[in-house]
N, C-alpha and C positions, 0 to 999 in steps of 0.2 A: 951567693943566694942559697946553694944547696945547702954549705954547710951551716950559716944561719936556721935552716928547716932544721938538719939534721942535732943542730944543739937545743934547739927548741923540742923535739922531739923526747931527748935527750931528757931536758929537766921535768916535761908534761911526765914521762915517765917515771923518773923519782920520785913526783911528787903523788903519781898514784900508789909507787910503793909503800911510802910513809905516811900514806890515810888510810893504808891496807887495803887499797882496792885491786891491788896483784899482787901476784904471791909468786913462790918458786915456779909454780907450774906456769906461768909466763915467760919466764929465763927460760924453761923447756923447749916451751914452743919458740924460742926467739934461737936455741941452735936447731931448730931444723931448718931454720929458712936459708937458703941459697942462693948465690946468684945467679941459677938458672930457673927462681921463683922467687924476685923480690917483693911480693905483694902475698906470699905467703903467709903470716901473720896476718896481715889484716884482712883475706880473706876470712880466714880463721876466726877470728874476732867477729867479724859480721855474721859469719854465719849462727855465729852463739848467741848473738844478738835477735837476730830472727828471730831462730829457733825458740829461743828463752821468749819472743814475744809473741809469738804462738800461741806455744803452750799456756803463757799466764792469761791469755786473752781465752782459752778453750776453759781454763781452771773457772776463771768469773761467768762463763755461760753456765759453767756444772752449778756454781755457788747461787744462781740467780733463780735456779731454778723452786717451783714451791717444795717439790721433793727430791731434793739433795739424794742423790749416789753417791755417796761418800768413799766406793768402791773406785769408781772413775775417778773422782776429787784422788786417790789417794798413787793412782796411776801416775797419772799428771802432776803428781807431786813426785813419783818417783824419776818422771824424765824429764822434770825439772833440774833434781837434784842429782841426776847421773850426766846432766849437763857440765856440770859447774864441776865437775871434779876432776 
């Protein structure tokens, strides 16, 4: 059973490689994790998740507004994109 998950896991992950939905910086993160934190990574993951859903949910309040701060707008773009990298 485990290693069925774990080969599953396995090809979900290739196959996000080869649509380019992970890059290097996922191999990165995949050697820190340990086995005295096997949920490392996908803590990780969720918390970008979040975060990134936050933020883009704060980005459409600024966008919705009649007079756009493009100031803020451009904030929120930048910890968007210091997210992802």
């Amino acid at each position: 059973m485990a290693a069925a998950k774990s080969n599953q896991l396995s090809t979900l992950v290739a196959n996000m490689f080869a649509a380019g939905l992970l890059d290097d910086q996922f191999r990165q993160l995949e050697m820190l994790q340990d086995e005295g934190n096997p949920d490392f990574v996908a803590k990780v993951v969720m918390l970008f998740c979040e975060e990134g859903e936050r933020i883009i949910g704060e980005l459409a309040k600024q966008l919705d507004q009649p007079c756009v701060d493009y100031g803020k707008v451009d904030t929120f773009v930048d910890q968007l994109w210091g997210n992802s990298l």
